[in-house]
Gaussian input, Z-matrix of N, CA and C with variables (Angstrom, degrees):
# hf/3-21g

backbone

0 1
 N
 C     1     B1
 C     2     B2     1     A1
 N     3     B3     2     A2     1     D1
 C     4     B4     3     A3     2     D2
 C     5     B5     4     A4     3     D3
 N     6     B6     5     A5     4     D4
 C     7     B7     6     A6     5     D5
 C     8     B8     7     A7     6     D6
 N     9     B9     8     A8     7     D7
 C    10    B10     9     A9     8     D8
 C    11    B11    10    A10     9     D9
 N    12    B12    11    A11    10    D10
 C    13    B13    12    A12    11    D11
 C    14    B14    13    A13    12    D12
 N    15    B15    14    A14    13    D13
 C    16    B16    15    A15    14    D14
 C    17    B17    16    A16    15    D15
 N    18    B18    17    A17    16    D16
 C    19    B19    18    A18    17    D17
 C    20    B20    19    A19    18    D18
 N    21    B21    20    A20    19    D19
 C    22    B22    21    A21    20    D20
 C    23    B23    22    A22    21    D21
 N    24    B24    23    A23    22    D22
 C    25    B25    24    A24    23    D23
 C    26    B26    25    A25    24    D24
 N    27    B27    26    A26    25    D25
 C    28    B28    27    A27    26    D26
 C    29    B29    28    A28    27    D27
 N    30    B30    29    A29    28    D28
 C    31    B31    30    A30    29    D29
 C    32    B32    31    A31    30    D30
 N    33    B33    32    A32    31    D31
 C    34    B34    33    A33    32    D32
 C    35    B35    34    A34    33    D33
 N    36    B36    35    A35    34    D34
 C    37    B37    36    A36    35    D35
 C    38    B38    37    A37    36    D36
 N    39    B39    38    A38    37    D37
 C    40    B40    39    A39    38    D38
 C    41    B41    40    A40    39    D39
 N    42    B42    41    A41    40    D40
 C    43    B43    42    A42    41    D41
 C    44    B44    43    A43    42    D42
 N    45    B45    44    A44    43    D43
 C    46    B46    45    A45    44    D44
 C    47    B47    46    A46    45    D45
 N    48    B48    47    A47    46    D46
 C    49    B49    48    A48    47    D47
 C    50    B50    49    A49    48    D48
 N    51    B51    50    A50    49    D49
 C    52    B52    51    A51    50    D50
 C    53    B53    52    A52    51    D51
 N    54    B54    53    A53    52    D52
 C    55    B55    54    A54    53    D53
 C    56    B56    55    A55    54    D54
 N    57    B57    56    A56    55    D55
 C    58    B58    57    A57    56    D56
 C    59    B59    58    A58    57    D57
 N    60    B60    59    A59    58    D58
 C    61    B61    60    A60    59    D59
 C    62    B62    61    A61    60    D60
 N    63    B63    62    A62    61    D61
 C    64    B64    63    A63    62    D62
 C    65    B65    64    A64    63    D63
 N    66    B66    65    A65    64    D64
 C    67    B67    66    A66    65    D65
 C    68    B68    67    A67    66    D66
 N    69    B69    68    A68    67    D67
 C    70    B70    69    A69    68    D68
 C    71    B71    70    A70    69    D69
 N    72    B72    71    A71    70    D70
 C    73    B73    72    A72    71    D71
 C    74    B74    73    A73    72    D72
 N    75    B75    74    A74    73    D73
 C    76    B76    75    A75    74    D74
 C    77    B77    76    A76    75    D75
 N    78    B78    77    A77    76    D76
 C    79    B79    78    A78    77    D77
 C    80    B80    79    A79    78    D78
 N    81    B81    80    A80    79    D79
 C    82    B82    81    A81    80    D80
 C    83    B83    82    A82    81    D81
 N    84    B84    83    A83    82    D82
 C    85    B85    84    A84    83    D83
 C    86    B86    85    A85    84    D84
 N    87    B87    86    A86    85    D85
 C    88    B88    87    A87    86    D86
 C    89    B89    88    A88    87    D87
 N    90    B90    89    A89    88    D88
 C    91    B91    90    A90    89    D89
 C    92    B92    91    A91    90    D90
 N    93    B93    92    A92    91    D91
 C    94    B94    93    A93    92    D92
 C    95    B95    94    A94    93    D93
 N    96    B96    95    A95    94    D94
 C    97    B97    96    A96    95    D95
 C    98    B98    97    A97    96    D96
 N    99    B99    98    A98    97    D97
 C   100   B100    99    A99    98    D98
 C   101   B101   100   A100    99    D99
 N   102   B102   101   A101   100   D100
 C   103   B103   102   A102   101   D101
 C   104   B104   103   A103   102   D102
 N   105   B105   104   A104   103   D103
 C   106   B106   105   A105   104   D104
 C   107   B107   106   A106   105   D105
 N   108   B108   107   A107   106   D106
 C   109   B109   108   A108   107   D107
 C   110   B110   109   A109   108   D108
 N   111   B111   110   A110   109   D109
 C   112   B112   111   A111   110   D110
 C   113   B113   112   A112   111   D111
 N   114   B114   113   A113   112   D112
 C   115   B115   114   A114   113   D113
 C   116   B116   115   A115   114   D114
 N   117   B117   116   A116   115   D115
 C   118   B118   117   A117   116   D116
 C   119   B119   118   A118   117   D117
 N   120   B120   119   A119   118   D118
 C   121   B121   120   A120   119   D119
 C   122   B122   121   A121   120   D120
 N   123   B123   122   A122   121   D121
 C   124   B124   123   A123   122   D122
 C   125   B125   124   A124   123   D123
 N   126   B126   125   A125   124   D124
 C   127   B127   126   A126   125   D125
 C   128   B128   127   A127   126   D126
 N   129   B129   128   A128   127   D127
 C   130   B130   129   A129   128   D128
 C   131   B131   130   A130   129   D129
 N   132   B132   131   A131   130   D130
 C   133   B133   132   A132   131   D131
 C   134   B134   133   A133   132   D132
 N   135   B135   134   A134   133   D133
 C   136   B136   135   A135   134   D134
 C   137   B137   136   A136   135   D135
 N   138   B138   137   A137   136   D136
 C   139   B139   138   A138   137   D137
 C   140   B140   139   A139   138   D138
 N   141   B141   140   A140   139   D139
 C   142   B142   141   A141   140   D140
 C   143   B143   142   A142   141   D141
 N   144   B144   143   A143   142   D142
 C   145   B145   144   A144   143   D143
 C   146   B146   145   A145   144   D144
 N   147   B147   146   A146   145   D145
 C   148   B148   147   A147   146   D146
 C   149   B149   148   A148   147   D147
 N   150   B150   149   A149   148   D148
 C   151   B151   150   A150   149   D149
 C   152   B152   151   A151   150   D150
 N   153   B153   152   A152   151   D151
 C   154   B154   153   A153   152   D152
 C   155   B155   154   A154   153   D153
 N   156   B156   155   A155   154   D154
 C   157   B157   156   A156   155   D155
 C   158   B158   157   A157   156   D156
 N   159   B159   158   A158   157   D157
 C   160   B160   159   A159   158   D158
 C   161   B161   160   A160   159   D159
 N   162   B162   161   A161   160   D160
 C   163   B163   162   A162   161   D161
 C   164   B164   163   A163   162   D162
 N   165   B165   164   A164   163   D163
 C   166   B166   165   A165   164   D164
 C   167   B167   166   A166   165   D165
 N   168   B168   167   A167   166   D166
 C   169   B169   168   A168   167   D167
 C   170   B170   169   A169   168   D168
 N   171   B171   170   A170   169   D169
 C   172   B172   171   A171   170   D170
 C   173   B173   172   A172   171   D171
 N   174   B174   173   A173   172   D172
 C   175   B175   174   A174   173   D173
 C   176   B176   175   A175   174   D174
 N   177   B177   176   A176   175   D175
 C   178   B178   177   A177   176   D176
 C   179   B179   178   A178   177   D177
 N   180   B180   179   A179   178   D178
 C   181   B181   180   A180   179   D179
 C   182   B182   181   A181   180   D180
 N   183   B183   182   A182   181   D181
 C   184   B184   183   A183   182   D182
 C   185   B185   184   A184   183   D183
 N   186   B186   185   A185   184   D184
 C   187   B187   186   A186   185   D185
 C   188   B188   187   A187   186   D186
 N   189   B189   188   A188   187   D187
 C   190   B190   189   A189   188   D188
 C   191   B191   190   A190   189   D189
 N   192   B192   191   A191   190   D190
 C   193   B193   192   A192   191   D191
 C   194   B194   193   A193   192   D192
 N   195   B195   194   A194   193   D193
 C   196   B196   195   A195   194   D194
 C   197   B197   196   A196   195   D195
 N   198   B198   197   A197   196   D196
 C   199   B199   198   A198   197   D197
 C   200   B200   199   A199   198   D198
 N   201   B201   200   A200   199   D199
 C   202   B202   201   A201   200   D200
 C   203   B203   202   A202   201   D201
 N   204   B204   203   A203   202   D202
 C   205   B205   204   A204   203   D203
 C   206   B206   205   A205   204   D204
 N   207   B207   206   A206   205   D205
 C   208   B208   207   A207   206   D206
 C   209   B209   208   A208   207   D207

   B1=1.4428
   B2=1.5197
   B3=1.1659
   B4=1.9280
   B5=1.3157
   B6=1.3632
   B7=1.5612
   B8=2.2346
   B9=1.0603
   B10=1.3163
   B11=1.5055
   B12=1.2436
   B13=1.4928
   B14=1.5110
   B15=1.6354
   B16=1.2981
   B17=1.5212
   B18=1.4891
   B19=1.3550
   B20=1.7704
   B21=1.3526
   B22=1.5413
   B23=1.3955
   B24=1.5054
   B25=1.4119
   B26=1.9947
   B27=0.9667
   B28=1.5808
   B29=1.3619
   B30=1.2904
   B31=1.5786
   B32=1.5141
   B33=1.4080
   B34=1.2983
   B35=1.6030
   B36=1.2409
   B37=1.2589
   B38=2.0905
   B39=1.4206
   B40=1.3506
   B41=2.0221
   B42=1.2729
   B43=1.4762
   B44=1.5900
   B45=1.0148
   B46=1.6036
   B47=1.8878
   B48=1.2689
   B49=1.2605
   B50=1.4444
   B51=0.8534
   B52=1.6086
   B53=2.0493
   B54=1.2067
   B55=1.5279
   B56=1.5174
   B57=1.9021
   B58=1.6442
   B59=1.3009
   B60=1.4579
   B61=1.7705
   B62=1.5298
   B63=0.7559
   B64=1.5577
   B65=1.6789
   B66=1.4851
   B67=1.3921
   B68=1.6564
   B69=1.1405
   B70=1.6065
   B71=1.2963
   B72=1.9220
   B73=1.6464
   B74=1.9279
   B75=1.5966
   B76=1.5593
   B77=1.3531
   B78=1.3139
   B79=1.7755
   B80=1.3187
   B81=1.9514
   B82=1.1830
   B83=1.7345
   B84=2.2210
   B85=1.6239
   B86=1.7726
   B87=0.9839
   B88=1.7965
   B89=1.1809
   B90=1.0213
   B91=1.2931
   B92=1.6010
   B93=1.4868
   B94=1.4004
   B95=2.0252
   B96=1.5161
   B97=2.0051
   B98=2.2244
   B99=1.2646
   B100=1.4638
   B101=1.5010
   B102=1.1405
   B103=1.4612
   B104=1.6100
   B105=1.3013
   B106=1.6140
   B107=1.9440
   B108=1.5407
   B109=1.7307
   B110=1.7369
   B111=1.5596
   B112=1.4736
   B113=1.2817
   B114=1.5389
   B115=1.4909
   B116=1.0945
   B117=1.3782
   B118=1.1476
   B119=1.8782
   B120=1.3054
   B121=0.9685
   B122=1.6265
   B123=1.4251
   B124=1.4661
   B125=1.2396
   B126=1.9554
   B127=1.0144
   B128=1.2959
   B129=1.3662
   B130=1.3189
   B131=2.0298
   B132=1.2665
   B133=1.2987
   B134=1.8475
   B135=1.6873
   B136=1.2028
   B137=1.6163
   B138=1.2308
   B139=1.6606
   B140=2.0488
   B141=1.1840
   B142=1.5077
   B143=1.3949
   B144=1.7093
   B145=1.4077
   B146=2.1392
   B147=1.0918
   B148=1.7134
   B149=1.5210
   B150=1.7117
   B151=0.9844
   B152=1.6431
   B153=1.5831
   B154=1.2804
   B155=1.8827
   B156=1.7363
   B157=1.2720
   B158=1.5458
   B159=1.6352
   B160=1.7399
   B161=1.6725
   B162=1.1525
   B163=1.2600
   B164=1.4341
   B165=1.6145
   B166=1.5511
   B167=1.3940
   B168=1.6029
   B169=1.0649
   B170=1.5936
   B171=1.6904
   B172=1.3753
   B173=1.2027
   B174=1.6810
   B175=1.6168
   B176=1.8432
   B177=1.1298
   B178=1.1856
   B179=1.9562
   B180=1.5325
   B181=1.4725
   B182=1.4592
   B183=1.1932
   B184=1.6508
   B185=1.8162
   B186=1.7162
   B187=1.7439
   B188=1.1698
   B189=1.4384
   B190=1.1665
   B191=1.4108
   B192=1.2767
   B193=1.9654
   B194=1.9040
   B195=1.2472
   B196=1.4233
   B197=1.6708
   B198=1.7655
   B199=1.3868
   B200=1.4482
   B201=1.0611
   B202=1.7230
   B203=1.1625
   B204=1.5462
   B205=1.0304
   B206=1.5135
   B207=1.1909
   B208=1.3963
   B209=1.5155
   A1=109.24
   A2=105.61
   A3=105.84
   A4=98.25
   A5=133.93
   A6=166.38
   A7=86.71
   A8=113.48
   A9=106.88
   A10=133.05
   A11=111.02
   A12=103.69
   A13=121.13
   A14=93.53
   A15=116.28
   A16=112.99
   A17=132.62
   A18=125.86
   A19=106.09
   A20=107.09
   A21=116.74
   A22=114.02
   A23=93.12
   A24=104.46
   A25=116.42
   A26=128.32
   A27=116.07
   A28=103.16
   A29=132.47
   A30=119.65
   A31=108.68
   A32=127.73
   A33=114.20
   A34=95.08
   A35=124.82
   A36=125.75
   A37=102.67
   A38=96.86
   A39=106.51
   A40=86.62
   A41=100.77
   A42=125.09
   A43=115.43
   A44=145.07
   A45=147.36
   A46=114.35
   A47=114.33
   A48=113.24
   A49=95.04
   A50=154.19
   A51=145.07
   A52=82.22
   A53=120.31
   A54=112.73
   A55=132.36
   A56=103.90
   A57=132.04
   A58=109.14
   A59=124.44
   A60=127.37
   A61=115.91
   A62=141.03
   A63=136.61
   A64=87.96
   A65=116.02
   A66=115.12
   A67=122.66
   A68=112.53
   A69=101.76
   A70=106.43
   A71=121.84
   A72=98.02
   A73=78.17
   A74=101.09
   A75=101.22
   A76=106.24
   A77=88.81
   A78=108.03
   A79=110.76
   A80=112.72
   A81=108.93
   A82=88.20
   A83=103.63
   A84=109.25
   A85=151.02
   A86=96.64
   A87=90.84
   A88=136.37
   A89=96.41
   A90=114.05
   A91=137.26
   A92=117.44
   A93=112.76
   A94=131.86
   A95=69.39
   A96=112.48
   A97=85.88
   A98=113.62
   A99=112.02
   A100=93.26
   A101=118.23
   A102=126.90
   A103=91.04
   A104=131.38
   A105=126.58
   A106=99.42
   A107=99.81
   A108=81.04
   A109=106.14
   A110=117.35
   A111=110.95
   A112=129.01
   A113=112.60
   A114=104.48
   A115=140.62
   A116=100.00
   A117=112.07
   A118=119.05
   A119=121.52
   A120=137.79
   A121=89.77
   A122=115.62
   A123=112.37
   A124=135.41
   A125=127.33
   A126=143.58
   A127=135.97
   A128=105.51
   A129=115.23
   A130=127.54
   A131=104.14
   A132=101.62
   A133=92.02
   A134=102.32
   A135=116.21
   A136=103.57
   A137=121.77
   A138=141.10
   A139=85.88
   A140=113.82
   A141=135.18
   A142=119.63
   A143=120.88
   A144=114.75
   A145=94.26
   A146=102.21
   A147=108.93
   A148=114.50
   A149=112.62
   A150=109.04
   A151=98.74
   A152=123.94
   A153=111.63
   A154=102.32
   A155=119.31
   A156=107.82
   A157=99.90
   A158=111.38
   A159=106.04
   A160=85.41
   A161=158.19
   A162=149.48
   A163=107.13
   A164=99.50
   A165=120.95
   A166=122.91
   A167=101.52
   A168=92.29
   A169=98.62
   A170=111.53
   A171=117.96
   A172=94.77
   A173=121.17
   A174=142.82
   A175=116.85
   A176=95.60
   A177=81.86
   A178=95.48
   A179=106.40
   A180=103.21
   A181=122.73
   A182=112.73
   A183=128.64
   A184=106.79
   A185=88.14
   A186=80.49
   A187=92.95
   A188=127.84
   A189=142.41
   A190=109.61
   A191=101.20
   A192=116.56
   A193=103.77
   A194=117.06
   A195=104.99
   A196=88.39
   A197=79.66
   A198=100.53
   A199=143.13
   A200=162.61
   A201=144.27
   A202=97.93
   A203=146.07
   A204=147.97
   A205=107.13
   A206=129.05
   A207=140.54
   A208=112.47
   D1=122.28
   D2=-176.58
   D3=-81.50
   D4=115.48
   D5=-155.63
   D6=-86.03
   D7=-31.71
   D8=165.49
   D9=-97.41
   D10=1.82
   D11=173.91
   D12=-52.59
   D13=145.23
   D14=175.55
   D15=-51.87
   D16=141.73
   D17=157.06
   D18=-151.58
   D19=-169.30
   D20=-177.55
   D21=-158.49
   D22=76.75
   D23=-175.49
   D24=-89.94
   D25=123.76
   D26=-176.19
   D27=-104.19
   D28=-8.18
   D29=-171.75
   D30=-149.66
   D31=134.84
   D32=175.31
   D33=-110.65
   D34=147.12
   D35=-179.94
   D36=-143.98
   D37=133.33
   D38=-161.92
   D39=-114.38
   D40=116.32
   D41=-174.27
   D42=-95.70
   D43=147.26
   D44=148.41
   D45=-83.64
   D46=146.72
   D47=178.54
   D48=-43.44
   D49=-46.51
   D50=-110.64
   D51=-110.96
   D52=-2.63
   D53=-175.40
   D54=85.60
   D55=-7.59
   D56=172.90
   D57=-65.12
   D58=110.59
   D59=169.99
   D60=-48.04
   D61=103.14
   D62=-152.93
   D63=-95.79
   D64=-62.35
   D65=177.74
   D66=-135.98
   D67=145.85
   D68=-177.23
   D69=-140.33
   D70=112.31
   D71=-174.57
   D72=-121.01
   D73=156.52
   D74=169.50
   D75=-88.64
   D76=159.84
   D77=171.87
   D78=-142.53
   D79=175.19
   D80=-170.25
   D81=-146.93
   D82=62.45
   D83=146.25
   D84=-55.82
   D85=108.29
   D86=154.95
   D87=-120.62
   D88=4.27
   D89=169.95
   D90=-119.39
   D91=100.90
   D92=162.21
   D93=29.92
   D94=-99.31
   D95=176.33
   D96=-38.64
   D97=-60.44
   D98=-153.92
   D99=-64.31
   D100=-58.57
   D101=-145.60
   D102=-69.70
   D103=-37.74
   D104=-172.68
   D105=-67.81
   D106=-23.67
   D107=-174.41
   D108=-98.74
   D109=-18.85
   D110=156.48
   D111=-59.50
   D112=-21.74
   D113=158.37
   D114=-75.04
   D115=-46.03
   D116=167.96
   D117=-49.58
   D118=-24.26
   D119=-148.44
   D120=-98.92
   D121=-67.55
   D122=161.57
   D123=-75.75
   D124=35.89
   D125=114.99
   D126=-54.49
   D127=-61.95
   D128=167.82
   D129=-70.73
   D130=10.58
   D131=-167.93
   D132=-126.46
   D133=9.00
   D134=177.07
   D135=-124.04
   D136=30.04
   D137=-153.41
   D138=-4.32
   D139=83.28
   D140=158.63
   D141=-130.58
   D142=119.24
   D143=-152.97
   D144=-92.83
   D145=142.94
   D146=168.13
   D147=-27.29
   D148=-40.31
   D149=-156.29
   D150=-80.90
   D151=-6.84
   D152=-165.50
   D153=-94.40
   D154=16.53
   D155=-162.30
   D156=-99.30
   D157=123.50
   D158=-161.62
   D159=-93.61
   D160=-30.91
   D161=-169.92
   D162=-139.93
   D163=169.29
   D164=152.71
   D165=-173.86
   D166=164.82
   D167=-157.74
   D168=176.19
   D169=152.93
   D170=-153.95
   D171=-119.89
   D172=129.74
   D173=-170.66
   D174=-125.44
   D175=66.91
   D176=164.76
   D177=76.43
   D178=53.32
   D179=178.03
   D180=56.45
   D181=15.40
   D182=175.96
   D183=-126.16
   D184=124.78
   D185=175.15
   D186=-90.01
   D187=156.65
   D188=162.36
   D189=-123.91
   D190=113.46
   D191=170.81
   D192=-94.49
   D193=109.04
   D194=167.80
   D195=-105.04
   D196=140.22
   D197=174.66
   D198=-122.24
   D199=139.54
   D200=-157.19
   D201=-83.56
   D202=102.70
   D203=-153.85
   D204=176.43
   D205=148.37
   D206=170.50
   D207=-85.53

């Protein structure tokens, strides 16, 4: 996986199995490298550890992290 690919992501949104938006902040990614540390960034500012994220995946310019989390 090239850790630099191009993308165009506008929204990261952090999900629960159950399909509930837990958090959604926009952004303006193209890059890889950024978007792995905005998540990471709005994990932890959602005290949700990495290890609890069961998927992901990009919708329509929205990452979506669903996560095992309440």
């Amino acid at each position: 996986m090239n850790l630099d690919r191009t993308l165009d992501v506008d929204q990261i949104q952090l999900v629960n199995v159950e399909g509930y938006v837990l958090s959604g902040i926009d952004v303006d990614v193209k890059n890889n490298n950024v978007l792995n540390g905005l998540t990471v960034q709005a994990l932890n500012e959602n005290d949700i550890d990495v290890q609890d994220v069961v998927d992901v995946n990009i919708v329509d310019n929205v990452l979506v992290v669903v996560v095992d989390a309440l």
